[in-house]
N, C-alpha and C positions, 0 to 999 in steps of 0.2 A: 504494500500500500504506500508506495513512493509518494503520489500526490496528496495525499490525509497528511502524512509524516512532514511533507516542507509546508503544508500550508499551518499543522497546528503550530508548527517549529516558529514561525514567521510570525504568527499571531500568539503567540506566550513568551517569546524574546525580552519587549519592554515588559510585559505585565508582571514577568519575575522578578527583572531588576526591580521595576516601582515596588513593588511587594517586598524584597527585602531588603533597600534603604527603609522605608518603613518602619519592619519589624526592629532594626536599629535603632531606633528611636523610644521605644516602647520598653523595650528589656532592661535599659537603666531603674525604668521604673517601677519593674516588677522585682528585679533586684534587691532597692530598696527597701519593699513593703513584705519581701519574705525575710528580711534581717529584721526586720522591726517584728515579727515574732518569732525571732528567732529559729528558722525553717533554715538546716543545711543547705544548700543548693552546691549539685555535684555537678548539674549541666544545663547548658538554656541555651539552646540556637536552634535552627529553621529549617527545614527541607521542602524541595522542590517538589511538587509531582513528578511520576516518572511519565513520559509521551503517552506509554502504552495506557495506564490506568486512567490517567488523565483522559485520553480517548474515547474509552468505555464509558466513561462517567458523562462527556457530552454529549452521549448518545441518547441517555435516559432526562437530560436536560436540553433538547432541541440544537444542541450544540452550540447554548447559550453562554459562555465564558465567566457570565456575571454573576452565574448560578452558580460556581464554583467558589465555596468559600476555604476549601484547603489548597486551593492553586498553591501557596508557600504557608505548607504548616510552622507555627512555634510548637517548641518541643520542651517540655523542663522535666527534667531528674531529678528525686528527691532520693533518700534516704530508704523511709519506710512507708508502708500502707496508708498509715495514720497521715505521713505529711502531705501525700497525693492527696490527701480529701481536706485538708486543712491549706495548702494550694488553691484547691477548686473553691474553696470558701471566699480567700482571699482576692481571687481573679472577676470572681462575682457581687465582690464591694466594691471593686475598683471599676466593671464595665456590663453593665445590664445583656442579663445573658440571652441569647436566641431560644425561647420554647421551642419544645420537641426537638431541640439540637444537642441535646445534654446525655452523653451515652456511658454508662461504666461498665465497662467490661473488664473491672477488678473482679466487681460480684459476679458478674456474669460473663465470663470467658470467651472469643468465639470458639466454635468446634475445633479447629487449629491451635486455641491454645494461646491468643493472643491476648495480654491483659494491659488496660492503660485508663485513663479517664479523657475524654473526649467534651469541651464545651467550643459553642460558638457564640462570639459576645461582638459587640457592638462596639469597636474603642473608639482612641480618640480622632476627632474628625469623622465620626460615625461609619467608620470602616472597619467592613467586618470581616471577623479574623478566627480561625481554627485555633484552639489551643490544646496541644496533648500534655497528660500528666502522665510520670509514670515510675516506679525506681529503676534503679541499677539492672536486677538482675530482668527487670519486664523490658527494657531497653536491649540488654545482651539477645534476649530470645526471640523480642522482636527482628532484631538484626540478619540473627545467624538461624535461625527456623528450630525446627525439631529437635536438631543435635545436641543446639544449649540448654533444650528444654532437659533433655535428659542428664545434660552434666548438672545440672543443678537439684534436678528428681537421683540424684544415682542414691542416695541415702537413703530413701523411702524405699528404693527398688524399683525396678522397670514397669511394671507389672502397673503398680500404682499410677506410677506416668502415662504409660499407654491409655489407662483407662481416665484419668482427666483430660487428655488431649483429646479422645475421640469420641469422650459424652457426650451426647446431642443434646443440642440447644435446648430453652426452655420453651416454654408454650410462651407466643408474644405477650398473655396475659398475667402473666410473671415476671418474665422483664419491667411491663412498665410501672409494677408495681413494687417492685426493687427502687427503678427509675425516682418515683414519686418519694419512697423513703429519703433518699439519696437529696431529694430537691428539699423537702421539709428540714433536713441536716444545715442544710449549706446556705440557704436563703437568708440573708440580715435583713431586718424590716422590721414592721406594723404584719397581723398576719391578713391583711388587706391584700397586701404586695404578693404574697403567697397563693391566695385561692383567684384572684385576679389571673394569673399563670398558668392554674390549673381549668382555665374557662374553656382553651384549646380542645381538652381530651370531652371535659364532662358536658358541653353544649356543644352537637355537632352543628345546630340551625345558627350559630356565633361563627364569626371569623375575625382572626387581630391580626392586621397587617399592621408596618411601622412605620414612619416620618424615616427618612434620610439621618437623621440623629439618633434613631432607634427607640423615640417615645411608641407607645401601644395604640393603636387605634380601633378598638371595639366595634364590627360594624354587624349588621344582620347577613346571612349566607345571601350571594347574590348582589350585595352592593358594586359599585360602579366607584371610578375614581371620583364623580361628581358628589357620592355622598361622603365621600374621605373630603372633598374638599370642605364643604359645607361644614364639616365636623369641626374643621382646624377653627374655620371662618367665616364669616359670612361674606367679607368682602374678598376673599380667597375662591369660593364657591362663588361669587357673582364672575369673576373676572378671568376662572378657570377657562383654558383654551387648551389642556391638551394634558397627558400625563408620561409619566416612566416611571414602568414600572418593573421591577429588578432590572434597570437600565437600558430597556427598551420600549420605545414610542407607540402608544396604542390609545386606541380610540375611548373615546368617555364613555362609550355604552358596554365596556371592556368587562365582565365580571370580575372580581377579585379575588384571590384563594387565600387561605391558613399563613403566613411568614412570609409573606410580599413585601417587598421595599418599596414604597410608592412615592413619587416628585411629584406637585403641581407646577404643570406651565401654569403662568397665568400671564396676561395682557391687558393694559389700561384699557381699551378699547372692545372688547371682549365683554358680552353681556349673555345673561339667560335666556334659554332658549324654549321657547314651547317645546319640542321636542325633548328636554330635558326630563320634562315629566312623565314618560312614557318610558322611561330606565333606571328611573331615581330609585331608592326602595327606602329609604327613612323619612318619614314624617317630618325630621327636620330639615333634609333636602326639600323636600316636599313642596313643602312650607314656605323656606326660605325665598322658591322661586315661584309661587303664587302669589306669595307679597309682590315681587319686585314687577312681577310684568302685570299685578295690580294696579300700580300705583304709576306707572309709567309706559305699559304697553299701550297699544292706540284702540285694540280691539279685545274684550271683556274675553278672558278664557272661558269652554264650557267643559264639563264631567266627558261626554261624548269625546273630545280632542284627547284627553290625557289617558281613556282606554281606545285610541283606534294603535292598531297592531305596530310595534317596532319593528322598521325595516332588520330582515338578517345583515349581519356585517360583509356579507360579500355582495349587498346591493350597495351597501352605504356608498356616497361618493368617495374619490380619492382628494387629496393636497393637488390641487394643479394652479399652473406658475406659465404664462404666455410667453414662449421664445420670441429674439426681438423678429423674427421672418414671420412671426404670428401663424407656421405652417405647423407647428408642432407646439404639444403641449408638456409639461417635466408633471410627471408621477411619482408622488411623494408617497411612499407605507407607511402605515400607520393614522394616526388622526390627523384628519379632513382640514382640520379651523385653524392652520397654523397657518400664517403667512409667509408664503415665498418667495425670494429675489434669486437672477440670476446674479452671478460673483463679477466685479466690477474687473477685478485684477485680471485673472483670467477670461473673459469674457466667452463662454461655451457656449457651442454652436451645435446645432441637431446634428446628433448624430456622434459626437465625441462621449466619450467616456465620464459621468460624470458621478460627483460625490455631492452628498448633504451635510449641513452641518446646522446644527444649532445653536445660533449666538446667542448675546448674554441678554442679549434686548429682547430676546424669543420668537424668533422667525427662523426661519430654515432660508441659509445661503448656499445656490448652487453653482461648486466649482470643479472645474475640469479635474479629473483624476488624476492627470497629470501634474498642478497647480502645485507652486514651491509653497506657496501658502499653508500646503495642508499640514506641512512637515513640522508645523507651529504650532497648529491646531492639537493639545496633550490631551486634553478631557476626551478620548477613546469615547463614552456613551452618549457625546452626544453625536454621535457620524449617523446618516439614517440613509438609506437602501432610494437611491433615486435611478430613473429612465427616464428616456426620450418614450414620448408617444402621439401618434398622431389623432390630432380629434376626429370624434366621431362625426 
């Protein structure tokens, strides 16, 4: 698979390096806060994924990269059992951890034998980060596989070790109820903070996606990025134009799932829309946009408009943007209401290769794929998927 392997090669190049300058940054200060309770620490740095695993993993995630939150795991080594779980304590005062992303397979082993503690937390600049816990000798066996398992089982006798390595897994309903003890351990708070966590497992008709900073957003199953905005704001939700979510560009009538990182575009200019109401699902989006086109639409909304059926997303319109020949039109993915300019500097013509980009004003500039410009352009999520096409 020569072309997968130069294209993932090509596209995880910078996201590594960024990723571990980063993690440079952060380890001082995790450092500090396990000396201050006095926690050994044997070892603290970072590893890459390897192409292959890496591979497989963005197969089950659309071969989304943003979805990848171990692209460059932190790794720390402690002492003893005890200190891995008073580590995870500590890691979870200092950066609000990812629900359902909290794994110990101290307690619960895989079938291989592999033991460590597994959080994903939100640090600082809301960039979120894989952390493993683990001692010495769960380090060694992770390393070197079976054969360290058994130097270190040789005392028990083979026999013993064979049969921990090759016990089969638990039933998932023991796992997460390991998991749950494990959360109840380690959580610092009000026990607010606690059962607020566990809303994830015990309401499925609940869904909490999070701000870019990694606050909780409580929404009903089914929600749209228009009732995330509404939630933050009211004047965030009037001025909404468009969202990203885990770093890619989708439309407002988008549903929203369990652990999504969601952005609001938003644009002065940018107003509610009767069709809003027809995707909305909180009372307070609802709401919000029956006042505003109350009190300032030209024509009185009726019950009839707010149940006639939402276009499916593959009728919805696209982003179109007039070449200057006016013979072709640029097709933007994702959400419709952004505004688009061709790029001054390059000036792209029907027919050349081109790229999107979303600037800090929030429009989408479209410039030649070629364009030295882009090599400037750092913020990777916001590039968005443009073509030439001719109107209909």
């Amino acid at each position: 698979m020569p072309g997968e392997y130069n294209w993932l090669k090509k596209q995880v190049k910078e996201r590594y390096e960024e990723r571990e300058r980063y993690l440079e940054k952060i380890i001082p200060l995790i450092k500090k806060n396990l000396a201050k309770e006095n926690i050994s620490l044997l070892k603290i740095n970072y590893r890459a994924k390897h192409y292959w695993s890496l591979y497989q993993k963005l197969q089950r995630h659309e071969m989304n990269l943003n979805r990848i939150y171990d692209l460059v795991a932190l790794r720390i080594v402690v002492e003893t059992i005890e200190d891995c779980y008073a580590v995870l304590g500590i890691i979870h005062k200092l950066w609000r951890p990812l629900p359902g992303r909290i794994k110990d397979y101290i307690a619960l082993p895989k079938p291989n034998g592999y033991q460590s503690l597994h959080t994903t937390v939100f640090c600082q600049g809301g960039k979120i980060t894989e952390i493993q816990i683990r001692t010495a000798k769960m380090e060694e066996e992770a390393e070197r596989g079976i054969a360290a398992h058994w130097y270190y089982s040789e005392k028990k006798g083979l026999r013993a070790a064979l049969k921990r390595i090759l016990m089969p897994a638990p039933e998932k309903e023991l796992t997460w109820i390991k998991q749950l003890q494990e959360w109840q351990k380690e959580i610092k708070g009000p026990p607010d903070e606690f059962f607020q966590s566990l809303k994830i497992d015990f309401f499925k008709d609940r869904i909490f996606v999070f701000t870019p900073r990694g606050d909780v957003i409580n929404l009903p199953d089914g929600a749209t990025p228009i009732d995330f905005a509404y939630n933050i704001h009211s004047e965030i939700g009037h001025h909404c134009q468009g969202a990203l979510v885990d770093d890619k560009l989708v439309s407002l009538d988008t549903p929203l799932t369990n652990g999504q990182v969601v952005e609001i575009i938003t644009n002065k200019l940018q107003k509610p829309s009767r069709d809003w109401l027809k995707f909305a699902k909180t009372n307070l989006a609802k709401s919000r946009v029956k006042q505003w086109l109350a009190r300032y639409a030209a024509e009185p909304i009726t019950e009839t408009e707010i149940k006639k059926e939402v276009p499916k997303p593959a009728e919805a319109p696209k982003i179109l943007a007039k070449s200057p020949s006016q013979k072709f039109i640029i097709e933007v993915e994702g959400d419709y209401k952004i505004p688009t300019a061709l790029a001054k500097c390059c000036q792209p013509q029907p027919g050349d290769p081109v790229k999107g980009y979303i600037t800090l004003n929030q429009k989408i500039t479209v410039h030649r794929a070629d364009c030295s410009n882009l090599s400037r352009l750092k913020d990777q999520k916001r590039f968005v998927h443009v073509a030439w096409k001719e109107p209909c």
